[in-house]
N, C-alpha and C positions, 0 to 999 in steps of 0.2 A: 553284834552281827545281826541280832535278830530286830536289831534298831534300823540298822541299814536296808535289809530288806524291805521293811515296811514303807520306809522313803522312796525306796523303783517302785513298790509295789504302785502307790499314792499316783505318783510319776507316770506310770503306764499309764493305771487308769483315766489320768487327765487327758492324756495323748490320744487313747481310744477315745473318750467321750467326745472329744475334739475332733477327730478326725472324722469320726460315724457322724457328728453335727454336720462336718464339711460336705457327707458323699451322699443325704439324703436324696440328692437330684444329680449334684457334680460336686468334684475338688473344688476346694477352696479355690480361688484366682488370685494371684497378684498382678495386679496394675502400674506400671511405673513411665515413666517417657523419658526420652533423650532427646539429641537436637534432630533427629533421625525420623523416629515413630513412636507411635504409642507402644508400652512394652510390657505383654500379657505371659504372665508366666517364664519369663525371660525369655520372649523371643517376641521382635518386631515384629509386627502385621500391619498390612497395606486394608481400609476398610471401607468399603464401602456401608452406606446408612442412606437410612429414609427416611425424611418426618410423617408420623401416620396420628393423629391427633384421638384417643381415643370416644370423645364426647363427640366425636363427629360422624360417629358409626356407631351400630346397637352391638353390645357385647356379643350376641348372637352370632356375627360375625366378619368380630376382631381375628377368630382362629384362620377362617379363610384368606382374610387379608394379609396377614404372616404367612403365611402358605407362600400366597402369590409372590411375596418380597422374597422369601428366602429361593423361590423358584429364580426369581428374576436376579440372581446373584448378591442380595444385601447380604451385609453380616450383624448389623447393627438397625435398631428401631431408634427412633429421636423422638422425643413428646413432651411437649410445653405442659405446665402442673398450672390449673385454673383454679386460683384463690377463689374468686367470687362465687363460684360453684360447690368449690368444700368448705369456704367459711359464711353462707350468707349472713347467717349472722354473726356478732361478733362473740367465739367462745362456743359456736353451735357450728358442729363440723359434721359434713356429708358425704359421704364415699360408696353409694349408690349407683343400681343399672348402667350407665353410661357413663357415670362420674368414679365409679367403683376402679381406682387408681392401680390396687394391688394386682386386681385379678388381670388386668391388663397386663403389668409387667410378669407377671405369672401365663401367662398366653404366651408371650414373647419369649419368656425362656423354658416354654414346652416345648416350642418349636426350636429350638438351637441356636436363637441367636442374643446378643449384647442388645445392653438398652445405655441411653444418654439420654440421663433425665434434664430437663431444663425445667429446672424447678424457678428460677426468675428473683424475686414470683412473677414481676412485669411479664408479662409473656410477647403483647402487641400482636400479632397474630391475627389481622379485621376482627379481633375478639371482642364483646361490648367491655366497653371502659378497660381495653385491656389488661384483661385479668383481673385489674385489682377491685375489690365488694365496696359497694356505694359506702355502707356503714362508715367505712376508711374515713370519705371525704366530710365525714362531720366531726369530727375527732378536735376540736381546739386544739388549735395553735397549727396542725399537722400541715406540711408540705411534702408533697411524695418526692421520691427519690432524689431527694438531695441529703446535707447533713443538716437531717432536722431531728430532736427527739423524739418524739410521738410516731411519726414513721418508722424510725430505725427498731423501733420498741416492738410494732407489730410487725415489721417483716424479719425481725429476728424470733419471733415468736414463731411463726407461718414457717418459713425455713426449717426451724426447729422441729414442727410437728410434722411436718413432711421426713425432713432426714430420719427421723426419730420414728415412727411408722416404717419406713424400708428397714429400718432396723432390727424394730420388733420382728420381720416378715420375714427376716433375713437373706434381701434379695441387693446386696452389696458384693458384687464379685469377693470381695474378701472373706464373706459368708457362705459363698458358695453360690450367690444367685448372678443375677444376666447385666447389673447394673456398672457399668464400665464409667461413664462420665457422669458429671454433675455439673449443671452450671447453673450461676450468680448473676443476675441482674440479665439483659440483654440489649443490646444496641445501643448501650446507653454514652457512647464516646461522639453519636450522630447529634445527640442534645445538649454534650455536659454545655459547652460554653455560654449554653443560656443560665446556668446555676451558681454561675461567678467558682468564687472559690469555696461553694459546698461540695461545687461538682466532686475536683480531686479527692478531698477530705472524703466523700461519698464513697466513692471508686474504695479507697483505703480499707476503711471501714468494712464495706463490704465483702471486701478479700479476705480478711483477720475472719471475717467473721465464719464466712464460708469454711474456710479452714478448721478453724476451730470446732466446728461440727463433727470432726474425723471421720469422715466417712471411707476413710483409706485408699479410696479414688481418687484419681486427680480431678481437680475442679475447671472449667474453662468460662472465660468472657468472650464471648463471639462481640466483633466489632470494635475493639476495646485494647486501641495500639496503646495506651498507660496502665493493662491489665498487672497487678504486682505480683513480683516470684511469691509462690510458685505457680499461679493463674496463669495458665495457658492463652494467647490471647489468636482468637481466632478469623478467618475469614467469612463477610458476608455478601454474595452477587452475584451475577450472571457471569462472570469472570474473575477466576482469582491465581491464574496462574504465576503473576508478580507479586501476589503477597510476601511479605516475609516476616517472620513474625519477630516479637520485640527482644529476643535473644536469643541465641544462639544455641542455648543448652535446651530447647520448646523445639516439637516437632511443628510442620507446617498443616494446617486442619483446618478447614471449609465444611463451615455448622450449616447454611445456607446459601444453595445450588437453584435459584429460581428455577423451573423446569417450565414455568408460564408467567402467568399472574394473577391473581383474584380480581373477580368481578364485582362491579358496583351496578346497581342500578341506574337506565339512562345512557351506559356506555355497549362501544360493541366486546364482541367475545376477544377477548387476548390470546393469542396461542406460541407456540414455540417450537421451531422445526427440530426435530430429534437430531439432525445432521449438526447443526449448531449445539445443540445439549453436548453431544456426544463428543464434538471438537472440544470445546469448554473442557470437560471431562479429562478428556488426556491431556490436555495442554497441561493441567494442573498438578497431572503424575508425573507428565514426563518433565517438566520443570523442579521435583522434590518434593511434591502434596505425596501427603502418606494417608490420611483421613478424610473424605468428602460425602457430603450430604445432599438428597434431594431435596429440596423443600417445594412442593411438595411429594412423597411419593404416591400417598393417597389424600385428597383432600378432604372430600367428604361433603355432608351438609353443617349449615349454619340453623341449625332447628331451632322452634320455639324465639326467644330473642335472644341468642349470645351472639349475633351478628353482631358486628363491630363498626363506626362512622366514622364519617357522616355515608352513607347510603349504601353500607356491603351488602351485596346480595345474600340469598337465602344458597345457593350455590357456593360451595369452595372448592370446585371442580380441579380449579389451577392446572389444567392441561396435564393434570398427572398420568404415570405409566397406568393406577388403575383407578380409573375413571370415580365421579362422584356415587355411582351405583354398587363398586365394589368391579366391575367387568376391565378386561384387560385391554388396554387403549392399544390398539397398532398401528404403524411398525417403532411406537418407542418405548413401549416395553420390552420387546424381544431384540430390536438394535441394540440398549440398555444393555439386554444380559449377558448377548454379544461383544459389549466391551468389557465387561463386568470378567469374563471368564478370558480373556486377552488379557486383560491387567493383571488376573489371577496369577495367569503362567509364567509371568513377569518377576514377580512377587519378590523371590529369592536375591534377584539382582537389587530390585529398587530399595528395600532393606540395606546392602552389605555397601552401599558408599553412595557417594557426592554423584551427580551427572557430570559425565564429560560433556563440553558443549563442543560442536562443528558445524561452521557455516558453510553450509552448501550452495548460495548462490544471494541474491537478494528476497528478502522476507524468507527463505527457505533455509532451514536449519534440522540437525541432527543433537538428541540427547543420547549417550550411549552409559550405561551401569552394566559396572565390571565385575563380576561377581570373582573372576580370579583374570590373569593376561588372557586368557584365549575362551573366554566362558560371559559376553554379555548379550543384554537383549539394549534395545534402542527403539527409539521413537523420531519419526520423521515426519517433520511440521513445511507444509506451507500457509502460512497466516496470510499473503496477501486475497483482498475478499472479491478479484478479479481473474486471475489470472493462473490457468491449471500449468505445470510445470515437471518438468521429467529430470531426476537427478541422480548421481552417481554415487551408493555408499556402500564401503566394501567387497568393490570390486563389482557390485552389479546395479543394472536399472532399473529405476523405480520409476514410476507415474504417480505423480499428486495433484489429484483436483485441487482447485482452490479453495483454503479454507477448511485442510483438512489435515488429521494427525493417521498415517499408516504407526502399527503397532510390529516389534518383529520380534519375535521372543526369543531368538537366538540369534539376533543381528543379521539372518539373513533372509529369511522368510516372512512376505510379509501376510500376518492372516486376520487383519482388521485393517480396514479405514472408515475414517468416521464417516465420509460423504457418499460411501459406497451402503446404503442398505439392501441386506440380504435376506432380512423376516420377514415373516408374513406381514400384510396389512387389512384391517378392517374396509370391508366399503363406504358404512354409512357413517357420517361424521360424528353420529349421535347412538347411542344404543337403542335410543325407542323412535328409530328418526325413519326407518324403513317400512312401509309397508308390509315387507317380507317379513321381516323380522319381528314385529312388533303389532299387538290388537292393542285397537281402543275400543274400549266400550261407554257409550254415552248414555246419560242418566236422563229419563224421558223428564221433560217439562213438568211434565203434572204432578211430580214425585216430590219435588220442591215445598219447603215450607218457609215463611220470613219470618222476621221480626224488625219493624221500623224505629229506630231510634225520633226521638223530638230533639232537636237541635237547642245548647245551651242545657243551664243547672237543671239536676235532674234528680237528687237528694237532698236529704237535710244536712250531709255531712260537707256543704258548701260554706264558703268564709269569704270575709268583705276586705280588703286591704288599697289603701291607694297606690296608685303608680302602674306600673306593667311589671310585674314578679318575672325573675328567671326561673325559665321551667324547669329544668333539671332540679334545683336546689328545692325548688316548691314538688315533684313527683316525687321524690328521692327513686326517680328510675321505678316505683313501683308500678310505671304503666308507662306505654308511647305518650299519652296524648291529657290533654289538660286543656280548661274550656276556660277564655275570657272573657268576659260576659258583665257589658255597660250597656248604659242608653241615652239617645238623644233625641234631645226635647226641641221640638219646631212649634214655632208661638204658632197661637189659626192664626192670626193676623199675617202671617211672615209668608208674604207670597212668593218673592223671590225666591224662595226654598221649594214651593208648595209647588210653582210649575215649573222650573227648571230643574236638572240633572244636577245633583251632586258628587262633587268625585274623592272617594274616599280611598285614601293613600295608608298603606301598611307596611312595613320595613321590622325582617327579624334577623334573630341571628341563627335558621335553621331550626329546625330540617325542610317542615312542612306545615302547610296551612287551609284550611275550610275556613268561607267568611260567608256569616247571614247575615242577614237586615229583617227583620220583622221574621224571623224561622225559615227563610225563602233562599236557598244558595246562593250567592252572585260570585264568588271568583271562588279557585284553590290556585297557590304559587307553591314552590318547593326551590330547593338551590340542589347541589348538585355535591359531588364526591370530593371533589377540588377543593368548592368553594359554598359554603352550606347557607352562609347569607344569600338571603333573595327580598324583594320589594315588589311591593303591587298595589297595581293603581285600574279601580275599577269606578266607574258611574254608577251610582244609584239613585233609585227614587226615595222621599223621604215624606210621611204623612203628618200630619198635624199633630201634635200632641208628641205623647213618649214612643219611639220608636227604638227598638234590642238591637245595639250589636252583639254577636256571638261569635267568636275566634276561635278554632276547634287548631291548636296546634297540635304536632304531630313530630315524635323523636323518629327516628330509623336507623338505630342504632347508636352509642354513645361513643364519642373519639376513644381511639384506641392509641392513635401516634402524634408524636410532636413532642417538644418543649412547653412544658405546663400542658398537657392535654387536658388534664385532670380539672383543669378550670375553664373550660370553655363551655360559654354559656348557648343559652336557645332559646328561642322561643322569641315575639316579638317585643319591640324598643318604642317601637313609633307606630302610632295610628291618626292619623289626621285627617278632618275632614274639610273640604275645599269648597267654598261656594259659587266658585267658578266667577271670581271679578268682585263677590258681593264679603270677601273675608275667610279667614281658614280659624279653625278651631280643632286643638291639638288636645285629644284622648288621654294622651301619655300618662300623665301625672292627673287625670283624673281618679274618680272612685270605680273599680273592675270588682266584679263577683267571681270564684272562683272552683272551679271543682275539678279535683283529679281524679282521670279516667274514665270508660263511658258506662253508660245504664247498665250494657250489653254487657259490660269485664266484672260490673258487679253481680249481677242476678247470674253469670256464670252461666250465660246460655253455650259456651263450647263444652259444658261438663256433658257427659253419658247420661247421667241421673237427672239432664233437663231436657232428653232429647223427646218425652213423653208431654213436657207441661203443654198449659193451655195458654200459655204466654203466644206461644205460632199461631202464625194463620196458614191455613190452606185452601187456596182456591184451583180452578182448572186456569186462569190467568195470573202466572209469575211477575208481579213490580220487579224491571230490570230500567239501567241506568239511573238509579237513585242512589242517593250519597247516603251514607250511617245505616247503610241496611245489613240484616242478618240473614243469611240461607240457612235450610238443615235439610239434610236429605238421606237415607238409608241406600245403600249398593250392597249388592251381592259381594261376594268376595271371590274376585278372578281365580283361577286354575292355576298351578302351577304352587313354586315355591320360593322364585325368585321377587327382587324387589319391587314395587308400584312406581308409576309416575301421576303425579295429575298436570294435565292439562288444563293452563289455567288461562291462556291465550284471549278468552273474550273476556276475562274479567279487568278492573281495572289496578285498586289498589287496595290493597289487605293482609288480612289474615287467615289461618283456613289451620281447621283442625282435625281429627282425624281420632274416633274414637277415644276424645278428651287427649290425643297427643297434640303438640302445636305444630305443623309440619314446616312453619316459619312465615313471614312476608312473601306476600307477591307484590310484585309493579309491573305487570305486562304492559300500560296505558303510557309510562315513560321510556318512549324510543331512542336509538341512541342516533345522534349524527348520521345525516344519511352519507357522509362522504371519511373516505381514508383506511377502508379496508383492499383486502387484498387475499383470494381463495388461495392463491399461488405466492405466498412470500418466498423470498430467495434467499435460502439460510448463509449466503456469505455474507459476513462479516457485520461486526459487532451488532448487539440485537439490544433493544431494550422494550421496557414494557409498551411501548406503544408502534413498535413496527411492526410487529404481527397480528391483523384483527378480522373479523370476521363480523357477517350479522348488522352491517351498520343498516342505520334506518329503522331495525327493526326492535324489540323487545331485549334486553338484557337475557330474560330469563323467562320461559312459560312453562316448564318443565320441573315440578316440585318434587321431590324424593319421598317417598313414602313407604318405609320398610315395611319388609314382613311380616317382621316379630310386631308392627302393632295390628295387624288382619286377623281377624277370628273367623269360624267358619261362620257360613250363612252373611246375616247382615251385618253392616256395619256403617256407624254416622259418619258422614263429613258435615262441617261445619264451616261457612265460611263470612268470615265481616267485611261488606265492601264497604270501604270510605267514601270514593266521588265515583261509583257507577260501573258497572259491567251486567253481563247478561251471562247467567249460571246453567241457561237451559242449553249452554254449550259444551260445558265441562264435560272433560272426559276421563276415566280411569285406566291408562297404557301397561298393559304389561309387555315383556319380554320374550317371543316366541322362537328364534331363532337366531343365530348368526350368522353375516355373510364375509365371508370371508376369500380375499386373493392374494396372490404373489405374481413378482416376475422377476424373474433371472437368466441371468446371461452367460454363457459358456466363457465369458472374461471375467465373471465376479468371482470372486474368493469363494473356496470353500468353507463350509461350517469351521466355525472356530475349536470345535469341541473336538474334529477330527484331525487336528494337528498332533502328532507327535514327536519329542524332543529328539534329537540327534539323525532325522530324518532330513536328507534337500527339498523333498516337494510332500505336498497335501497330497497324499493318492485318491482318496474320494470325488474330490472334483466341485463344482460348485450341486447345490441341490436345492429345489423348492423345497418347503416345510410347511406342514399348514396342521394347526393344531387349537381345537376346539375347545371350550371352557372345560370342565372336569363335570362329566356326567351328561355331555352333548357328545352329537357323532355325527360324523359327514355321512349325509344323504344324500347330497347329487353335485356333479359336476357341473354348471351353468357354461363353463366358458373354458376350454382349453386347447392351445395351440402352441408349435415348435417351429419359430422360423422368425420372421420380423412382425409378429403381434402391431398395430396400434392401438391408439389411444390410452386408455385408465385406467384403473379399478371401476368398474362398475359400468364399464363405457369401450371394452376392448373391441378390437375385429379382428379377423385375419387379415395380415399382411399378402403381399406381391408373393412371400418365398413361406409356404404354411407346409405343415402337417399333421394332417388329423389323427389327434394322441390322445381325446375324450376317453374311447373305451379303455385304453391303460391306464388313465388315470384313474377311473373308476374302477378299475379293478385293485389297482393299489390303496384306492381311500375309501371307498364308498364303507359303511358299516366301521369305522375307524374312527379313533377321536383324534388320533392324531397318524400321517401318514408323512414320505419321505421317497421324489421323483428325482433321479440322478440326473442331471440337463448335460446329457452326453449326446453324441448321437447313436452311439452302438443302442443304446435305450429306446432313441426317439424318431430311429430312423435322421434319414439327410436330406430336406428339398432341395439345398444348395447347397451344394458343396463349396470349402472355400471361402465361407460366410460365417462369420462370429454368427449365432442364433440365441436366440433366448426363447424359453417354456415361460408362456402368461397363463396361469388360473384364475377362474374362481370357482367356489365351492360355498356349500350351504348347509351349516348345525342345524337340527334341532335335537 
């Protein structure tokens, strides 16, 4: 007996120490799926997720960003795991400030929500070398991701130390923590067919292997229709409501929701009408999606060099909900949350069975989930991208713009459509783009200090080798840039050389290029995002005797996408020199001098501790438009607590630092195409990266992020290295002073979604402006508001023929508020015209 007791006793205690393990934060989770949904504690849920990349924001505020997501309806955070960052060397692992992985998903599940790790490791992501650490690509024998040994070696390794870490930390839903998914490799069903038959064997491999980790989570391959049970194999695009995934017994799940596109330098801005997102969006619910993702939700910056090639910008804005600043983009965050809480109410149905499908006319159709015979909600689609259309479903009429999904969460009310927005919206396209909104302060001319690089070898740690070296394999990426450095010899006697022009021909394979003759600049070429190879063909003069070429090639971030990425070389092939009629002589396969990286990356003139030496000059006249020169300069440190911009608009092509942080590349100097944009895209129908654009003609990018957390009071250094020339006595440092904010609605728009209740016929609220200020701003003034037929815009309204003046109640309702809420009735707004659908136009102004 007294044997027995001691066994429950034992027994208990395990159950409590298990259990008190499980509830230090929350219960344990079980995670399981069907052909249905993902399935959390035994019960399906419909989820919405966001990719929010953590290295791409300061941990300082990762919390606010969660915030905003969980405000804007996520349930789920998604985050690519950057090998090259935690392993740079090989066995030498880093999980610091912005790379500090744990405390990330620890932010995530303080706030309340699920993480889906995408551990890869490939991530591709415009990440440099996508994801994976150079060290990799020396490894004998190694071929990435295919079945090769030496690979599979270290990314079972990598995997390993990641799974193994969330474990330690125990942040695996089945531990109690926020980590819901995992996935194995990415996108890699877009390349296999270049890897013959390593590919599959690859795929295999990688599934066993994934598995084998136990991580009690289900695992997923986004992209990856020969993903093996039990790999979930997922959707990746601008549309994926005909997915279907590769059995039956696998929920349908969209890892990647473009929301824009990332920017390259050279091109214009890419954008994406929320009205199209948010069509996207339901198509893909009301079709049987149970899981969907934005990609991006927040973008962020590409700091320092993890920008990814050939030519991502220093921007990874990607027209997300919140902006690359952290500030909330409108109206497609608040449309977003809009549907987000529409799908919500939904939820119960799209769980308990299949859609019913009903054609209601041509392109116009009905999905109805029955949650019992007399208990469903429905979705009512017109996809054609012309033509608005009125239809008849259960028993009443609807109106459908074109190219839109109405939402009805009891099959008869309808209190969403996608093409109807009823949130607020920002005025100024840009957060530091207003006048009102935004101080620049410019750093006076005289404040300025340089330092002049010499063109060509500039240490002893230079080496002699024939031929033209590929520069990647000769940097190992320890730096953009790498100098080739020959000479040619013109006899005195050789007049034909001595008075005519010669023309000297250059052909690489990317990115970019500086060319001297005797230390004196004569071209730069560069290629493009597409296509990185570029050639050039310049005249020179040529003196008697030995005469320097110097070839200052230049990386801009290392390929991240494609079949065989990981081998794509740069830097020049051919250089030849033309005597124009008199014979050509080809460099190529002659003797080249060589040295990686420049004077300026070695003596570490962007560090703090050199912002005193005597290496600078200072004079009252700044050398501007000169190529390999160095700025430094000390600024105040703006007001406030939000984040910096610089304005980098006059300069040309660089880098720029920021109290020894790197705040990434600039290329203001490369414009994009002056033709094929469009301020007014017309979000029907099908979209892809390049219909929506903005800014052509002009700079990719002048606008660098430059956070808080690196400002200290008083002063602080910028640092900046121009390659081929800009003028710095322009530069300015932008902060963020206000926001402007407007709305307009119509006494025929829907009411807020959130005032819908179930078993009710109509919305009794009505439709309403909503105007709601960042957290810790307040509306200050009214600019613009009227009750009747308003024209023109955001930021451009008038009164209309049919007005009334509704200023002072608006201010009275908003003014000293951060957020406020104006009923667009007329018992409210008074009636100019009776008889007249009207609409309430604001705008309003935070600081």
């Amino acid at each position: 007996m007294e044997k027995k007791n001691l066994v429950e006793l034992v027994l208990l205690c395990v159950i409590l120490v298990f259990e008190g393990h499980c509830a230090q934060r929350a219960l344990c989770t079980s995670v399981t799926y069907d052909g249905r949904a993902l399935v959390i504690d035994g019960k399906r849920r419909i989820l919405q997720s966001g990719s929010i990349h953590y290295p791409r924001a300061m941990p300082e505020v990762w919390p606010e960003l969660i915030r905003k997501a969980k405000e804007g309806g996520l349930d789920v955070i998604e985050t690519y795991v950057f090998w090259n960052y935690h392993e740079p060397v090989k066995g030498q692992y880093y999980f610091e400030g912005r790379f500090d992985l744990v405390q990330f998903v620890k932010v995530v599940h303080e706030a309340g929500l699920f993480v889906h790790l995408r551990i890869g490791p490939y991530a591709c992501a415009e990440w440099n070398y996508g994801g994976f650490p150079m060290w990799l690509h020396f490894i004998p024998g190694i071929q990435f991701r295919t079945n090769n040994a030496p690979f599979k070696t270290e990314m079972e390794l990598f995997l390993g130390k990641i799974v193994g870490l969330m474990k330690e930390e125990n942040l695996f839903a089945t531990q109690g923590g926020p980590i819901i998914l995992a996935q194995v490799e990415n996108e890699y069903a877009n390349v296999e067919w270049a890897y013959g038959v390593g590919g599959p064997l690859y795929i295999q491999w990688a599934a066993e292997t994934a598995v084998n980790m136990n991580t009690s989570v289900p695992w997923v391959m986004c992209a990856q229709s020969d993903a093996p049970d039990p790999i979930i194999n997922t959707c990746n695009g601008f549309y994926c409501d005909q997915f279907t995934p590769n059995s039956p017994s696998k929920p349908k799940m969209w890892t990647e929701n473009y929301v824009g596109w990332f920017l390259a330098f050279g091109y214009p801005i890419p954008y994406r009408p929320v009205e199209d997102l948010a069509f996207a969006v339901a198509r893909f619910f009301e079709h049987g999606g149970t899981f969907q993702n934005y990609y991006m939700y927040f973008g962020g910056s590409n700091f320092g060099r993890t920008a990814g090639g050939p030519l991502i910008a220093t921007s990874y804005d990607y027209d997300a909900p919140l902006d690359e600043y952290g500030f909330i983009r409108q109206p497609k965050w608040g449309h977003l949350r809009d549907l987000h809480k529409a799908i919500k109410l939904c939820e119960d149905h799209l769980v308990s069975s299949e859609p019913t499908h009903v054609q209601l006319g041509s392109k116009l159709e009905a999905h109805v989930y029955y949650k019992s015979s007399n208990d469903c909600a429905a979705f009512l689609a017109n996809y054609d991208s012309s033509q608005d259309a009125t239809v008849q479903f259960n028993g009443n009429s609807h109106f459908l713009p074109a190219w839109s999904v109405s939402i009805l969460p009891d099959c008869k009310t309808v209190i969403y459509n996608t093409a109807k927005v009823v949130s607020q919206r920002t005025v100024a396209d840009n957060s530091f783009a207003s006048a009102t909104t935004a101080r620049a302060t410019f750093i006076a001319p005289s404040s300025w200090s340089w330092y002049k690089e010499h063109a060509g070898i500039w240490g002893n740690n230079s080496f002699t080798s024939p031929g033209l070296l590929e520069h990647i394999n000769t940097t190992k990426d320890t730096s953009d840039f790498l100098w080739y450095t020959t000479s040619i010899y013109v006899e005195e006697n050789d007049a034909s050389i001595q008075e005519n022009e010669v023309l000297l021909s250059l052909v690489s394979l990317g990115h970019a290029a500086l060319v001297f003759i005797n230390k004196q600049v004569i071209g730069f070429g560069c290629g493009n995002h597409d296509n990185a190879n570029f050639s050039m063909a310049q005249k020179i003069n040529l003196n008697p005797g030995n005469n320097t070429l110097d070839v200052l090639s230049m990386m801009v971030g290392l390929q991240n996408y494609g079949p065989w990425f990981d081998i794509q070389g740069a830097g020049p092939i051919s250089v030849i020199v033309d005597e124009l009629g008199n014979g050509k002589t080809d460099l190529s396969d002659g003797e080249w001098t060589y040295q990686v990286g420049l004077e300026g990356e070695y003596l570490g003139l962007d560090r703090v501790s050199m912002a005193n030496s005597s290496l600078w000059t200072k004079s009252e006249l700044v050398p501007v438009n000169e190529s390999l020169i160095w700025y430094k300069v000390m600024f105040l440190a703006p007001e406030g607590t939000g984040p910096l911009a610089l304005n980098l608009a006059s300069m040309g092509k660089g880098q720029a630092w920021v109290n020894g942080q790197s705040v990434g590349r600039y290329w203001p100097a490369y414009l994009s195409p002056s033709s094929g944009c469009t301020d007014n895209c017309d979000y029907r129908g099908s979209y892809d990266a390049s219909k929506c654009q903005k800014d052509c003609g002009r700079p990719a990018q002048t606008l660098y992020h430059v956070p808080r957390s690196w400002i200290i009071p008083g002063e602080n250094l910028l640092v900046l290295h121009e390659e081929i020339g800009g003028d710095p006595s322009k530069v300015s440092v932008v902060t963020r002073t206000g926001q402007e904010l407007c709305a307009v609605i119509s006494q025929a728009d829907p009411a807020p979604v959130d005032s819908w209740k179930p078993n009710t016929e109509l919305m009794p609220d009505g439709p309403q402006v909503r105007l709601s200020c960042d957290a810790g701003w307040r509306i200050t003034s009214i600019r613009f508001a009227s009750f009747g037929n308003p024209q023109g815009s955001c930021g451009a309204f008038a009164p209309g023929a049919c007005h009334s003046e509704v200023a002072s109640l608006i201010e009275q309702a908003c003014i000293g508020q951060e957020a406020c809420s104006i009923p667009v009735t007329a018992n409210t707004l008074g009636d100019p015209c009776p008889s007249v659908i009207k609409s309430l136009a604001v705008e309003a102004l935070c600081n």
